[in-house]
C-alpha positions as CSV (number, residue, x, y, z in Angstrom):
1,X,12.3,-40.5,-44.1
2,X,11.4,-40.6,-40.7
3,X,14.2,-38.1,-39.8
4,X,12.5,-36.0,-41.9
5,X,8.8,-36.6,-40.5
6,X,11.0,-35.9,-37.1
7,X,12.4,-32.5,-37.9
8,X,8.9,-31.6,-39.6
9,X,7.0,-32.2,-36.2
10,X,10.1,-30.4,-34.3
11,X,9.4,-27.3,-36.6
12,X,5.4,-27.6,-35.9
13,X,5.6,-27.4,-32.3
14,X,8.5,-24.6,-32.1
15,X,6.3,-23.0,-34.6
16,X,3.3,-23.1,-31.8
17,X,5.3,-22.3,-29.1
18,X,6.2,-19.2,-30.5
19,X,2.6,-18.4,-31.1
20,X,1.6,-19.0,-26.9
21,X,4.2,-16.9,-25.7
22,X,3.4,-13.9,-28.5
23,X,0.4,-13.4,-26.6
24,X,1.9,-13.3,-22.6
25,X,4.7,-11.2,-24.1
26,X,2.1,-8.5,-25.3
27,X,0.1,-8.6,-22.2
28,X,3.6,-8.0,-19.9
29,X,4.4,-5.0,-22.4
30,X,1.0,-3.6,-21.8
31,X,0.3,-0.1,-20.5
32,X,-2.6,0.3,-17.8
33,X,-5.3,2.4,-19.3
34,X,-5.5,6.0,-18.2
35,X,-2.9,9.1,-18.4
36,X,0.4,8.9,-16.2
37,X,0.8,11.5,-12.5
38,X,2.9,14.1,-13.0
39,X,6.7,12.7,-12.3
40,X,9.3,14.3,-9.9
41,X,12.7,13.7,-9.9
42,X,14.3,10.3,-10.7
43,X,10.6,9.1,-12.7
44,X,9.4,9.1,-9.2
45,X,5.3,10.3,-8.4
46,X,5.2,14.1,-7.4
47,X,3.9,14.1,-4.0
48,X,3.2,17.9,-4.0
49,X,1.3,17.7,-7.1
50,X,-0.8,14.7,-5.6
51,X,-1.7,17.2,-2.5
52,X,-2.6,20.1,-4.9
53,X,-5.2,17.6,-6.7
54,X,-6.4,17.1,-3.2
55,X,-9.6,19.3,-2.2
56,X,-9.1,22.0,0.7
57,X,-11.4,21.8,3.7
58,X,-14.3,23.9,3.7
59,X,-12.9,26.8,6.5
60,X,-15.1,26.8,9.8
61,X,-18.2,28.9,10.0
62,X,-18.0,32.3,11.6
63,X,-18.0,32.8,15.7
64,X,-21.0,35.3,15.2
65,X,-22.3,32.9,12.9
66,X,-22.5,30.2,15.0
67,X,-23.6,32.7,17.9
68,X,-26.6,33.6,16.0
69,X,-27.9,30.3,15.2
70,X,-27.2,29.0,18.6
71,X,-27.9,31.8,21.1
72,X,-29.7,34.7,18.9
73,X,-32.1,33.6,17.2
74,X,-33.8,31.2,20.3
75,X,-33.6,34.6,22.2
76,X,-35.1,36.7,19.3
77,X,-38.4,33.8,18.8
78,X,-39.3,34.1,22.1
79,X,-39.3,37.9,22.4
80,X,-40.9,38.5,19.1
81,X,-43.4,35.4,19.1
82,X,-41.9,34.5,15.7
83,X,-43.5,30.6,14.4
84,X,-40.9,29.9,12.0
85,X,-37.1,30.5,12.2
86,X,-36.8,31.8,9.4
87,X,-39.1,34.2,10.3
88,X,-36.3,35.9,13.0
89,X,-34.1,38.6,11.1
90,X,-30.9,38.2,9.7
91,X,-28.2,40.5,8.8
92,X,-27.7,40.1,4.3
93,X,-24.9,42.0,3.9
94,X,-22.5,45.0,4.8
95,X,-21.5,47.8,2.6
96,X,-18.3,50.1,3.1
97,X,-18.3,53.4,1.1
98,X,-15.5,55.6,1.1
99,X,-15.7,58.8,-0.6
100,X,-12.8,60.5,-2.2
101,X,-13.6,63.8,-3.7
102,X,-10.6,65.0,-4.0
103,X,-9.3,62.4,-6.4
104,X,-10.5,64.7,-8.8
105,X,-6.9,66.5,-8.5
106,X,-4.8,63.4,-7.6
107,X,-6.1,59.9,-9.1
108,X,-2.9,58.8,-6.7
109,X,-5.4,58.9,-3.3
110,X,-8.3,57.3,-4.9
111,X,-5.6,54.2,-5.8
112,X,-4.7,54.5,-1.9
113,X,-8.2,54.7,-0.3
114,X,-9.0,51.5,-2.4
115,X,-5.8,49.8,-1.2
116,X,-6.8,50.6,2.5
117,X,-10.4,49.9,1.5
118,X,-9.0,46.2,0.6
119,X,-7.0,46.2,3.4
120,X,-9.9,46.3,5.9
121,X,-12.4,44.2,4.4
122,X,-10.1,41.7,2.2
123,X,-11.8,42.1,-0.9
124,X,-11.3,43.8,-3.8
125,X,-13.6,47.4,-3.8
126,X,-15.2,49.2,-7.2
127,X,-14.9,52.2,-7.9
128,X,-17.6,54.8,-7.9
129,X,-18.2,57.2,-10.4
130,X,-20.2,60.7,-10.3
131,X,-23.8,60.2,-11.9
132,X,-23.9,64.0,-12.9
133,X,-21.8,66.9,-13.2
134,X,-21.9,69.4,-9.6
135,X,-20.0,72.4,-10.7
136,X,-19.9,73.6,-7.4
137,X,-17.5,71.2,-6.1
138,X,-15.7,70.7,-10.1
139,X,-17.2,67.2,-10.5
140,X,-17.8,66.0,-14.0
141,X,-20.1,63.1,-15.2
142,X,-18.1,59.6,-15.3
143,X,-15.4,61.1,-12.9
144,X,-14.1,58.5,-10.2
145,X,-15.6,60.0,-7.0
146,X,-14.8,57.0,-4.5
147,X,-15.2,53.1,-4.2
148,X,-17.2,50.7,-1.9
149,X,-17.2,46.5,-1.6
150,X,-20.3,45.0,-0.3
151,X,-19.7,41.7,1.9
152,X,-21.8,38.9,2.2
153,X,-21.1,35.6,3.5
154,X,-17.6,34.7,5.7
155,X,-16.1,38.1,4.9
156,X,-19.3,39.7,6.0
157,X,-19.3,38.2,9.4
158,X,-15.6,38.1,9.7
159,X,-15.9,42.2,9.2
160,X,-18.7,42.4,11.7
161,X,-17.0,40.7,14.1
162,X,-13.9,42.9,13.9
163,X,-15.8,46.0,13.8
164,X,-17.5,45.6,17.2
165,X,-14.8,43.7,18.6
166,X,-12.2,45.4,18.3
167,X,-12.4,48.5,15.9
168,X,-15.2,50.8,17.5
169,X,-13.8,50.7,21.0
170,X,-10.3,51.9,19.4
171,X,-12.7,55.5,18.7
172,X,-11.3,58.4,20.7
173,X,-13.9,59.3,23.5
174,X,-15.9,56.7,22.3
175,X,-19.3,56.9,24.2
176,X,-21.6,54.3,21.8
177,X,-23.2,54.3,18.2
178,X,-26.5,56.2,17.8
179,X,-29.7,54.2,18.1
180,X,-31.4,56.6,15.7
181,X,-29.5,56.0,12.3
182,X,-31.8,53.6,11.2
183,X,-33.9,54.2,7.8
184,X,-37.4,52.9,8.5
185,X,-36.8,49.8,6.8
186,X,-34.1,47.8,9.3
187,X,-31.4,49.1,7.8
188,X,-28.7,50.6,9.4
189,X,-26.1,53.2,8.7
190,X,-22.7,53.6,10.7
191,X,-20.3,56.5,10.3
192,X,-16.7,56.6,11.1
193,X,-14.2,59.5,10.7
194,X,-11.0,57.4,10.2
195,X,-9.6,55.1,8.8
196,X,-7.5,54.7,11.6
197,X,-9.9,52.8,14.0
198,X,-8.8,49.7,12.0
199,X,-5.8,47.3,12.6
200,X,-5.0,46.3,9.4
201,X,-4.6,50.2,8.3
202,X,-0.3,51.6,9.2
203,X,-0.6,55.2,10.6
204,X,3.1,55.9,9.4
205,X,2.1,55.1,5.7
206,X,-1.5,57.1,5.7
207,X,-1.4,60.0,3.3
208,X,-4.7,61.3,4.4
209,X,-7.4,60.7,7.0
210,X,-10.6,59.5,5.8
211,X,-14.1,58.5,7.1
212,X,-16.4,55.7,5.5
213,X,-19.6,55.0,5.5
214,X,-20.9,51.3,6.8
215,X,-24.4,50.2,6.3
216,X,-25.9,46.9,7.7
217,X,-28.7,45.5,5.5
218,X,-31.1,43.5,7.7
219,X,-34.2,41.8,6.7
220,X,-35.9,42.7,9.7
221,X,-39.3,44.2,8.8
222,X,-39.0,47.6,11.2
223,X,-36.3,49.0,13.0
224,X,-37.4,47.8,16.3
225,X,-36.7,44.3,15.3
226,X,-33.6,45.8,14.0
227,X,-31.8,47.0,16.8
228,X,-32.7,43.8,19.0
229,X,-30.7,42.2,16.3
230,X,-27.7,44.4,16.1
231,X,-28.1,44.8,20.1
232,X,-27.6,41.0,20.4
233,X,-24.4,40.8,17.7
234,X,-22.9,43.3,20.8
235,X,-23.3,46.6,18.7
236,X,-22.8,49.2,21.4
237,X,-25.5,51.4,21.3
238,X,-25.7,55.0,23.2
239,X,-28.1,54.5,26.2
């Protein structure tokens, strides 16, 4: 009898033994909560996809940016007797036009003058179409007549920068931009006769000159306040 009791008690505390360990086993087999990174090779972490989940610096602000608030618009309260900063004017945006007229015969150099177009500024331009029919030049309603991009922010400035920099002193005989082609309302309007005044554009693989048309919206309140502005960006203006 008392083997018995023995062997009964034996069984009792294998029996709870079994029932501790039950519980450590499940916590060591236990996934941590969340969903797995994306594995490489050999079950490893990918490190690239770990740097693509990373967030990109913010690029630095424009030179002409930073030139305006620094250097311009100090210059421009002082001359003008503006209270407020935000009072000074700004430039909003830039608008290239390019006009292709002849597409009307060849879709081919429309396709080309927006690839040069997109070239030059780095975005992406619309296409224009004709808001009447002119049958003196064979232009029908709805026919592609052109395209244009309007730039604001970094690509704005960026543009700006290289178009007085670097792109208007490239013009043959180049004596200055007129001082006149403003439109009463601080905006102002630039021609140029080629294409080929910018970098970015290969003589060898131009099928045809063309000029463009670049306005600079301002919110200056007369074109007086203007053309200080544009003077002070460097715009070099015909004395």
């Amino acid at each position: 009898m008392a083997d018995d009791t023995t062997e009964k008690t034996e069984k009792k505390e294998e029996k709870k033994e079994k029932k501790e360990k039950k519980p450590a086993d499940q916590g060591k087999a236990a996934k941590p909560a969340g969903k797995p990174g994306k594995q490489g090779k050999g079950g490893k972490p990918d490190r690239e996809a770990e740097e693509d989940a990373t967030p990109a610096a913010p690029p630095p602000p424009s030179r002409l940016l930073l030139f305006y608030k620094n250097e311009i618009v100090p210059r421009l309260r002082a001359k003008f007797d503006y209270r407020n900063p935000m009072e000074v004017p700004r430039i909003t945006k830039i608008v290239v036009n390019v006009g292709v007229g002849d597409a009307r015969d060849n879709q081919k150099l429309l396709e080309k003058a927006v690839e040069e177009l997109r070239d030059i500024t780095g975005q992406k331009p619309v296409v224009t179409k004709a808001r009447q029919s002119i049958s003196n030049f064979k232009i029908r309603k709805g026919m592609n007549i052109g395209c244009f991009v309007t730039l604001r922010g970094p690509k704005m400035w960026a543009f700006l920068d290289k178009l007085i920099s670097v792109s208007l002193p490239r013009v043959r005989d180049f004596r200055g931009v007129s001082p006149k082609a403003f439109d009463g309302r601080g905006n102002y309007n630039l021609g140029v006769r080629e294409q080929l005044i910018f970098s970015e554009i290969n003589p060898d693989k131009v099928e045809k000159v063309r000029g463009m048309n670049i306005t600079i919206a301002t919110s200056a309140k007369n074109d007086v306040e203007a053309r200080e502005l544009l003077a002070e960006f460097g715009m070099p203006f015909r004395k």
